[in-house]
C-alpha positions as CSV (number, residue, x, y, z in Angstrom):
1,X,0.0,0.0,0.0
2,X,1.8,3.5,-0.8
3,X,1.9,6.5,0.9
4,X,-1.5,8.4,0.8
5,X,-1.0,12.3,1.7
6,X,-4.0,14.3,2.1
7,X,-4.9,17.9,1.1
8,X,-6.9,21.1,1.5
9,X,-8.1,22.7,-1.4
10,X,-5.3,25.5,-1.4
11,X,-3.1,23.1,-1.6
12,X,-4.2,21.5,-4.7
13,X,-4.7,24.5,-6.8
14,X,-0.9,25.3,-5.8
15,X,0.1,22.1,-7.0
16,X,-1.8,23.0,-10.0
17,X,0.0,25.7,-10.4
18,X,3.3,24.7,-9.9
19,X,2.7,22.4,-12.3
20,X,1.2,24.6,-15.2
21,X,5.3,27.2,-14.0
22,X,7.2,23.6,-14.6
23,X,5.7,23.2,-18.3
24,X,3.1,20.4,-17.2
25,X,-0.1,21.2,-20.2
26,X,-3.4,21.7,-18.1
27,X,-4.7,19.5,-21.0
28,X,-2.5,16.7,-20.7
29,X,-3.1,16.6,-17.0
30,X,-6.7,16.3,-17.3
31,X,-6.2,13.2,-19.9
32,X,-3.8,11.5,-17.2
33,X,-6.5,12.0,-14.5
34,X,-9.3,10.9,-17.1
35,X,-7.2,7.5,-18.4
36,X,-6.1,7.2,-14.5
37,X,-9.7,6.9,-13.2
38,X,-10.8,5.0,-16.6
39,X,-8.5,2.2,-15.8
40,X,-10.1,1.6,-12.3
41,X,-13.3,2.1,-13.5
42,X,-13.3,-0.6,-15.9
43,X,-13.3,-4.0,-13.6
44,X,-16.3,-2.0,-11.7
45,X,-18.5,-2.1,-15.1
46,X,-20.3,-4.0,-17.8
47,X,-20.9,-2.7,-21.2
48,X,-24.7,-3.6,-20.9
49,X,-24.9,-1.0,-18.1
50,X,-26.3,2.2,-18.7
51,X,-23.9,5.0,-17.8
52,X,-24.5,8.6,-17.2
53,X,-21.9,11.0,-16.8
54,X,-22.5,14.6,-14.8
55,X,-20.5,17.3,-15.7
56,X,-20.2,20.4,-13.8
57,X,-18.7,23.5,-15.6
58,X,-15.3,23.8,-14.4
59,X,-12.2,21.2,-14.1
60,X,-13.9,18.5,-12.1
61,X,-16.3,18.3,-15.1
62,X,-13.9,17.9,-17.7
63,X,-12.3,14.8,-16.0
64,X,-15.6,13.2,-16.1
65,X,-15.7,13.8,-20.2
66,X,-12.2,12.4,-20.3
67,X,-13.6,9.4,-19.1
68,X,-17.0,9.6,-20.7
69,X,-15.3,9.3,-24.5
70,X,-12.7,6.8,-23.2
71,X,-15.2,4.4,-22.1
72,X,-17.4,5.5,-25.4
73,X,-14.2,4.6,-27.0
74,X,-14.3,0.7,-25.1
75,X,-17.8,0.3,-26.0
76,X,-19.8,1.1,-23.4
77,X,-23.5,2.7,-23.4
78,X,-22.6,6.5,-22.4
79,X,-24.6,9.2,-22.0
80,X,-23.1,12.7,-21.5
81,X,-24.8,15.9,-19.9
82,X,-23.6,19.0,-18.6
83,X,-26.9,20.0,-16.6
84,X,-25.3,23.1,-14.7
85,X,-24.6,24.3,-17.8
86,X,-22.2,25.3,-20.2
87,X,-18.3,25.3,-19.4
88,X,-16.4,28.0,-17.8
89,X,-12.9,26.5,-18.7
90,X,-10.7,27.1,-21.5
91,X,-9.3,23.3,-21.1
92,X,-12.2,21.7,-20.8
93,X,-13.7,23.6,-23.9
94,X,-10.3,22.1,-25.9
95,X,-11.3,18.6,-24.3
96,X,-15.1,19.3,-25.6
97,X,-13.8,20.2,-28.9
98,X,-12.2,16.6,-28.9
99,X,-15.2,14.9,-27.7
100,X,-17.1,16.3,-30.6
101,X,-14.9,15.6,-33.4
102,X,-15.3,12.0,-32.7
103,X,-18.8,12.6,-33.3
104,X,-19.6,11.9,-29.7
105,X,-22.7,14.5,-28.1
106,X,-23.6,15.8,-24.9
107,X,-27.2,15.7,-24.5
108,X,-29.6,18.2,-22.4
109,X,-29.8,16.6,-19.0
110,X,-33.5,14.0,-18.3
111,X,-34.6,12.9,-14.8
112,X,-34.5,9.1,-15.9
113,X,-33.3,6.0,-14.5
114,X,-29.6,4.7,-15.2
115,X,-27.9,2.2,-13.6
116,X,-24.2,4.5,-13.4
117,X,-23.6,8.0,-12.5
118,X,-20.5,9.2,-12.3
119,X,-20.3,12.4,-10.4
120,X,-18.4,15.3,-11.9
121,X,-20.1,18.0,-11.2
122,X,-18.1,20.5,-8.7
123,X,-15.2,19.5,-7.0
124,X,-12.7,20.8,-5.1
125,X,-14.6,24.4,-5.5
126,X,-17.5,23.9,-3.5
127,X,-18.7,26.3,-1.3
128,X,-21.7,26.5,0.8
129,X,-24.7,27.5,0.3
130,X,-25.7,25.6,-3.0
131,X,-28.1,27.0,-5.5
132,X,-31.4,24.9,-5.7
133,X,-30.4,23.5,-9.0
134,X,-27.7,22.1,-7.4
135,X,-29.5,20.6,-4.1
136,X,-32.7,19.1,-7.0
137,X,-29.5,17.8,-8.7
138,X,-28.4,15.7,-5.8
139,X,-31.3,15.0,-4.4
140,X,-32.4,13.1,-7.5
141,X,-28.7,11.2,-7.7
142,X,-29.2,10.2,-4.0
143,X,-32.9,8.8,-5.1
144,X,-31.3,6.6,-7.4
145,X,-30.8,3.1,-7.7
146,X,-28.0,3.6,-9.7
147,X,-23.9,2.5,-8.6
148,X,-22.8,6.3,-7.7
149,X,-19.4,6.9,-8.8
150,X,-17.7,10.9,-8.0
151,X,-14.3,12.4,-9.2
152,X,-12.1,13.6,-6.5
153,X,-15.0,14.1,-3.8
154,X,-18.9,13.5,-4.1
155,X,-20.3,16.7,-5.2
156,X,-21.8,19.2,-2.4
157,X,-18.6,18.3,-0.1
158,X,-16.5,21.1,0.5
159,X,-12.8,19.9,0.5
160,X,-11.7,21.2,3.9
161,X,-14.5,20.8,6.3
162,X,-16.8,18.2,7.5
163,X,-20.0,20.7,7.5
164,X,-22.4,19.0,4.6
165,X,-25.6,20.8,4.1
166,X,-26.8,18.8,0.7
167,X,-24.2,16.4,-0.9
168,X,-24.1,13.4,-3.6
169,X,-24.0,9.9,-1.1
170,X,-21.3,7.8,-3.7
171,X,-21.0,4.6,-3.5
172,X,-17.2,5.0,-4.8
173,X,-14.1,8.0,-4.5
174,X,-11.8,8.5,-6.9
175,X,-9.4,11.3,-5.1
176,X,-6.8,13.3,-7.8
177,X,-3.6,13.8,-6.4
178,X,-4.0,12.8,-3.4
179,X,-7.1,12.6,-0.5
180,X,-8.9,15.3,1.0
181,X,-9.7,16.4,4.3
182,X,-13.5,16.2,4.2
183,X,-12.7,12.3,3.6
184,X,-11.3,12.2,7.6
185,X,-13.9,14.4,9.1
186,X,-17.4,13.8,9.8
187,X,-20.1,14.2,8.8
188,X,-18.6,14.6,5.4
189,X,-16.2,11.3,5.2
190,X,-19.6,9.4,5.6
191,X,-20.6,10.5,1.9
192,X,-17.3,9.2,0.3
193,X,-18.1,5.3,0.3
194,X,-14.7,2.9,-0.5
195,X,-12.0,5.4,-1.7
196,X,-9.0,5.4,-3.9
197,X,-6.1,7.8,-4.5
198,X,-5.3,8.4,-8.4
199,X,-1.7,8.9,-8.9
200,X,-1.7,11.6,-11.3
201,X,2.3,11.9,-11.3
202,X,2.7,15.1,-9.3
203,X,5.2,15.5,-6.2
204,X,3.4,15.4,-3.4
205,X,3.8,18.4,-0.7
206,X,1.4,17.7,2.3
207,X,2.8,17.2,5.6
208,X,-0.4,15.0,6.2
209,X,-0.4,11.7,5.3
210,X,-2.3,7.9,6.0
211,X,-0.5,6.1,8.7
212,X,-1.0,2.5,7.1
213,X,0.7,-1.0,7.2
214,X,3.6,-0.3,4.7
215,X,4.5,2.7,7.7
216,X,3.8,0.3,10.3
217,X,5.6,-2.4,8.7
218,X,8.4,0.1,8.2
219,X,9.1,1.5,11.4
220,X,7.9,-1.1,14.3
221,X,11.1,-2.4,15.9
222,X,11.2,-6.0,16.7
223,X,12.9,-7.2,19.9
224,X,16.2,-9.0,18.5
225,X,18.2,-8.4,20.7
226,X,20.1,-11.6,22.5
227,X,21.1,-10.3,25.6
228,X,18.3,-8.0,26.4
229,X,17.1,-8.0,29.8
230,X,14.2,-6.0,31.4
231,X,15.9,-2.9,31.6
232,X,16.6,-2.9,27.9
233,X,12.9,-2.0,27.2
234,X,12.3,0.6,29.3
235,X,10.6,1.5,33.0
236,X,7.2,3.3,32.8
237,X,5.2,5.3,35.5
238,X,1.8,5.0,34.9
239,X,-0.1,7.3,38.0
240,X,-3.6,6.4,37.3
241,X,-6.5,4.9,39.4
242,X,-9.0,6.2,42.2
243,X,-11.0,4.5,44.8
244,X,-14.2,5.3,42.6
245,X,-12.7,4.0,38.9
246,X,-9.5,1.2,40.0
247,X,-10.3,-0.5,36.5
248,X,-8.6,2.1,34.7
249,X,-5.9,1.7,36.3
250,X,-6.0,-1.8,35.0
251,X,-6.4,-0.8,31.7
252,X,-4.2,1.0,31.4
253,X,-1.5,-1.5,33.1
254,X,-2.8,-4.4,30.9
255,X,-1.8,-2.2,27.4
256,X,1.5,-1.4,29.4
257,X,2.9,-4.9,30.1
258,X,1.0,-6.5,26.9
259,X,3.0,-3.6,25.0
260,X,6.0,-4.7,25.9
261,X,7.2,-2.5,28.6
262,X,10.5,-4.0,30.8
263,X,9.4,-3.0,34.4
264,X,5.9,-1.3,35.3
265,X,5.7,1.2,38.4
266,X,1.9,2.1,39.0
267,X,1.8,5.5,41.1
268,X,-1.9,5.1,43.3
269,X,-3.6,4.3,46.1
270,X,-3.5,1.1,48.2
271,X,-7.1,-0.2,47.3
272,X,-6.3,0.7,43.6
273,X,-3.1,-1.4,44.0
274,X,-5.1,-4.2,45.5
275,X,-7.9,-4.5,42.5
276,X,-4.7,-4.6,39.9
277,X,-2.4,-6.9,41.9
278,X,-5.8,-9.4,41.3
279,X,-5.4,-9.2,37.3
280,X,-1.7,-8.3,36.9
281,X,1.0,-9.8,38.9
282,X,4.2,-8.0,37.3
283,X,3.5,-4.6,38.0
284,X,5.2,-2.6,41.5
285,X,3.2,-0.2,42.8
286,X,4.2,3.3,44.6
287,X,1.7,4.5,47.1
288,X,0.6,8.0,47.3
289,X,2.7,9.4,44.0
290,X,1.5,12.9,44.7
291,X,3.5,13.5,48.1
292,X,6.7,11.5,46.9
293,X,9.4,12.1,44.0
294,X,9.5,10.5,40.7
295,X,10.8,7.2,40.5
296,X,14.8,7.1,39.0
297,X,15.6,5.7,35.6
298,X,11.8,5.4,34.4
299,X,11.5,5.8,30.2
300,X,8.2,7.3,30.0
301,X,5.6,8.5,32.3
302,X,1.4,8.6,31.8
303,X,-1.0,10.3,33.6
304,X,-4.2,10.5,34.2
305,X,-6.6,7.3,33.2
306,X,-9.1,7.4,36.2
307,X,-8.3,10.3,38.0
308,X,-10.4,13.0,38.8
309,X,-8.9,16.9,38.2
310,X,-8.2,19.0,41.1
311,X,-5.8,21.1,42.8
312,X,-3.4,18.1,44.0
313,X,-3.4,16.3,40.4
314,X,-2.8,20.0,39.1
315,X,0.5,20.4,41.3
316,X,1.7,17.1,40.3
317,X,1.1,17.9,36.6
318,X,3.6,20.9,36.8
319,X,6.1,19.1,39.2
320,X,6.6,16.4,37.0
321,X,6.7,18.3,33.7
322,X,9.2,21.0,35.1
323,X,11.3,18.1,36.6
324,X,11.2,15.2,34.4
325,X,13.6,14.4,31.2
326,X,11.0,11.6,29.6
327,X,8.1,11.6,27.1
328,X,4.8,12.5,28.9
329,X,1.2,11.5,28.4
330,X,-1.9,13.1,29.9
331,X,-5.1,11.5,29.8
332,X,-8.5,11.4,30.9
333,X,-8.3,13.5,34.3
334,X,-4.9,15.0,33.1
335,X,-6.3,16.9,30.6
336,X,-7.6,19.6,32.2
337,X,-4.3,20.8,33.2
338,X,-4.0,23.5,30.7
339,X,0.1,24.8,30.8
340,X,1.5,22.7,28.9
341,X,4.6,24.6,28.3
342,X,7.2,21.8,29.0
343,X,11.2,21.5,27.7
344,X,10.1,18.2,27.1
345,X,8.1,15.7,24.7
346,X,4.2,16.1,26.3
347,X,1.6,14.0,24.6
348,X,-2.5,14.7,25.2
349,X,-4.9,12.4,24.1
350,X,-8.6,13.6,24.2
351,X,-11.3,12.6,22.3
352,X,-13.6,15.3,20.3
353,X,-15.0,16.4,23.7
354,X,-12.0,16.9,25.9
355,X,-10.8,18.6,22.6
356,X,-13.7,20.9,22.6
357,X,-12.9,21.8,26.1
358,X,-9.3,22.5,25.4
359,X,-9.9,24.6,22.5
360,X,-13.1,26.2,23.8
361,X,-15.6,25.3,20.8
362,X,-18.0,23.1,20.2
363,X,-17.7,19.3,19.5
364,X,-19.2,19.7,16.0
365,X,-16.8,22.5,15.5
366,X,-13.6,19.9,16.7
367,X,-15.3,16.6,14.5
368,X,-15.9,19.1,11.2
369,X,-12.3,20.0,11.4
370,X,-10.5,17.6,13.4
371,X,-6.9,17.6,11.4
372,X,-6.7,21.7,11.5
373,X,-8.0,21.7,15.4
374,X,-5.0,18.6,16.3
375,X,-2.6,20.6,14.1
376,X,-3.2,24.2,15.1
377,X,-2.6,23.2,19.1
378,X,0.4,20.7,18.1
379,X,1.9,24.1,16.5
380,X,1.0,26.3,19.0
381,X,1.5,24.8,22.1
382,X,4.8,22.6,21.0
383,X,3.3,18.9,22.0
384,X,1.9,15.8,20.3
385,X,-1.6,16.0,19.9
386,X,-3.5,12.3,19.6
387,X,-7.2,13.5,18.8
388,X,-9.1,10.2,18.9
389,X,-12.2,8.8,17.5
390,X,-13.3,7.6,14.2
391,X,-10.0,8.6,12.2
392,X,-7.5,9.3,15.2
393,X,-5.7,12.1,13.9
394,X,-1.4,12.3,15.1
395,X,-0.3,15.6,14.6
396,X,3.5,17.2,15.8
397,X,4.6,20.3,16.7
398,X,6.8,20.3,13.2
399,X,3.7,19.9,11.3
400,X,3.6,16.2,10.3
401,X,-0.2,15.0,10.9
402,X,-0.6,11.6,10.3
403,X,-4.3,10.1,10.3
404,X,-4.6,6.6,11.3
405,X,-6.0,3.6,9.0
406,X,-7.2,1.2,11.5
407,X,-9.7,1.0,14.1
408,X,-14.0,0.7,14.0
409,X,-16.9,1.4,16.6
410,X,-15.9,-1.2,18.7
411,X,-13.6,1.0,20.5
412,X,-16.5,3.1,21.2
413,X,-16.6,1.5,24.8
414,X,-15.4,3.0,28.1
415,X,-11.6,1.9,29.0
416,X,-10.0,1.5,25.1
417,X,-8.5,5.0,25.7
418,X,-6.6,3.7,29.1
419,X,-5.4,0.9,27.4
420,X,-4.1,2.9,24.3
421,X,-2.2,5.1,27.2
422,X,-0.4,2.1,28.3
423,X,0.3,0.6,25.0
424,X,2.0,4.1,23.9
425,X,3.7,4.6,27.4
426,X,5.2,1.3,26.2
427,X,6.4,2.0,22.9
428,X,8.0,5.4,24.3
429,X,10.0,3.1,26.2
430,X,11.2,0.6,23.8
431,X,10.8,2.0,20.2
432,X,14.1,4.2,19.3
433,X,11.9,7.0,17.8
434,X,9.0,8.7,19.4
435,X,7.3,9.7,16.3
436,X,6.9,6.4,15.2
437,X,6.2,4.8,19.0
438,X,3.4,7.5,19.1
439,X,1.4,6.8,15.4
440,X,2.5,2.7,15.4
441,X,0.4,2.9,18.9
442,X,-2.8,3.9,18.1
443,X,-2.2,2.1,14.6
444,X,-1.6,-1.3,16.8
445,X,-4.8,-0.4,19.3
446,X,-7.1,0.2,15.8
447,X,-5.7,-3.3,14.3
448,X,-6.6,-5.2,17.7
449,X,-10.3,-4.1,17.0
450,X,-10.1,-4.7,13.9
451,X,-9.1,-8.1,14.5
452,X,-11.8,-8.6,16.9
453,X,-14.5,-7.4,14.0
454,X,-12.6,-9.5,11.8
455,X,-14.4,-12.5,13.9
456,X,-17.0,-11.6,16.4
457,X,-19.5,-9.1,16.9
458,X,-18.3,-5.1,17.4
459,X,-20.8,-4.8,20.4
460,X,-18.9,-7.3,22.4
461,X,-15.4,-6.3,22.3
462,X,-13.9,-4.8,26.1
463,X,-11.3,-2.8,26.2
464,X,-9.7,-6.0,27.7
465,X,-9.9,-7.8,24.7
466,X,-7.8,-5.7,22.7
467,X,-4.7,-6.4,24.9
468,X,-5.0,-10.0,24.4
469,X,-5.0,-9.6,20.7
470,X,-1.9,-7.1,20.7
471,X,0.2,-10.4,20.0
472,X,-1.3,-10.8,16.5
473,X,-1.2,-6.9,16.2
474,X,2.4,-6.7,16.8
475,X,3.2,-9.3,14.3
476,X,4.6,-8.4,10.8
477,X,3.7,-11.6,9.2
């Protein structure tokens, strides 16, 4: 699977650009994206199949005639239509030209039943409100019975943002370039169907990208060596647990130790220590963690998972960011501690809500632009960012956003978030790079429920469950 970056609509027409300075012919470009899509599109259809193609006025509809007369050219039953009206660009007039001296026609645009439509009506270009043409338009595609296919994203989706007021529901993607950011946000990545990335042969910019196996293949390090001991992978301080919510404590212990970390401390109270020591035997416990200094030689530190926030978790916060060396996770509780200036790596890991709270917006505002929200704080306030939910997005303080591949709504289910903190705690400790420890955990916490979907049903899985099947996660067979 190859690299997948992703893109706001900016960036794209600066590609374009660049590409027209560089001597790359707008025409030509449009044929490659037209043969591109053509050649994926074939296996999906039969030449008995009625096929009607949607063209909008600018770019976006011109790819769609590319492929139009290329699969008129293959012997398929095409029928062409530009119902928005005429063309407003000067390359998809010389592409139109073309089309007609082949003694191919458009024809005016008829309500009737088909059994393809192939969306290329707006693009990358949208912008909210739409006219009514354009909401009768879709309204009648979604009404279909037809296979709905749309070029670069379904029509009515604006590139950057998740906000959909009327949009084309496609059963199939084909993304130019590279993906979008409406594609990873919500509502709008629920009208995108299976997607696909067309190579179009342009360098690709974006510092986003898909975290998938080929990265996690790439970068997970494998314990080789021979004379390893316990110390070799690393001592993590997990402070987590109260009287009212021990089992997150647990949780978070089990990812820990199932993630491969050398030694566990677990920084909490006596009765908390009590419900682990029933499920975990390897762990050591340190009583009271607020009233006492930070254990020596420890590799990574997380805090948070079943804590409530007050005044004494607040103090704590700040001691141990001013006065430890080692990559820190807040969580959960944590997260409410809001100076996160540290000289050191800080990792937060809310979901939309905490996120909402952090950034003082709402949650629809945080899930409609989820990879600018991670992003702008990442930049802002120099830490690593780990916005969870359905398309975690990773983002760094240099930038780099990285938008993970795996997971489903079975980690919808109180406790996966603790056990993700002790699975990353774990890689911090025993993965040379922290870039990679931080993506390749959340990548191995998705796979373990994917794994479980792969089998049973999504309503049964327990956060439990997913350290069992770490294992088979882990693996690179």
């Amino acid at each position: 699977m190859k690299n997948i970056h992703v893109y706001r609509k900016e960036e794209i027409k600066e590609v374009d650009q660049v590409a027209e300075k560089k001597g790359h012919d707008p025409y030509t470009l449009m044929e490659v994206a037209g043969k591109s899509i053509f050649d994926q599109l074939v296996p999906l259809l039969n030449c008995e199949q009625n096929i009607l193609v949607l063209c909008g006025r600018g770019n976006n509809g011109g790819d769609g005639l590319v492929i139009a007369r290329l699969l008129q050219n293959s012997g398929y039953k095409v029928s062409v239509t530009f119902p928005l009206g005429e063309t407003n660009s000067e390359t998809v007039e010389k592409h139109l030209s073309y089309y007609h001296e082949l003694s191919y026609q458009t024809c005016s645009f008829e309500y009737q039943k088909t059994d393809v439509i192939i969306d290329s009506l707006l693009g990358i270009g949208t912008r909210n409100p739409l006219s009514k043409e354009v909401i009768d338009l879709i309204e009648w595609v979604n009404n279909q019975s037809a296979l709905v296919i749309s070029i670069d994203l379904p029509s009515g989706i604006e590139a950057n943002s998740g906000y959909v007021e009327h949009a084309i529901k496609a059963d199939r993607t084909f993304s130019l370039h590279g993906a979008k950011y409406a594609q990873f946000l919500l509502p709008s990545g629920l009208y995108f169907g299976d997607s696909e990335v067309i190579d179009i042969g342009l360098p690709q910019t974006s510092k986003v990208k898909i975290w998938n196996r080929n990265d996690f293949m790439r970068t997970f390090e494998e314990r080789e060596q021979v004379d390893a001991h316990k110390g070799t992978f690393g001592t993590g301080y997990l402070i987590a647990g109260s009287d009212d919510m021990p089992g997150s404590a647990v949780l978070a212990s089990m990812g820990a130790l199932k993630g491969g970390i050398g030694k566990l401390i677990i920084g909490t109270t006596i009765k908390v220590a009590q419900t682990i020591s029933q499920h975990l035997l390897e762990a050591t416990y340190q009583m009271d963690p607020y009233e006492k200094s930070l254990p020596k030689k420890i590799s990574a530190i997380a805090i948070g998972s079943g804590l409530p926030y007050n005044q004494q978790l607040d103090t704590f916060i700040n001691k141990t960011i001013q006065h430890s060396t080692v990559p820190i996770i807040l969580d959960a509780g944590a997260l409410q501690h809001r100076s996160y200036k540290s000289p050191n790596i800080l990792i937060i890991t809310p979901h939309p809500g905490e996120m909402a709270r952090i950034v003082n917006c709402s949650i629809d505002y945080v899930q409609n632009n989820r990879i600018v929200v991670a992003q702008t704080v990442a930049k802002q306030e120099n830490i690593i960012v780990v916005l969870k939910g359905h398309y975690t997005v990773v983002a760094f303080p240099d930038g780099d956003v990285f938008i993970n591949s795996t997971g489903n709504a079975a980690l919808a289910k109180g406790g996966s978030g603790d056990v993700l903190v002790g699975l990353m705690m774990a890689l911090l400790s025993n993965q040379s790079r922290i870039k990679e420890a931080v993506v390749n955990a959340v990548y191995i916490h998705g796979l373990a429920a994917d794994l479980w979907v792969g089998k049973y049903s999504a309503h049964t899985l327990l956060a439990s469950d997913l350290t069992e099947l770490f294992s088979v996660a882990m693996s690179k067979d």
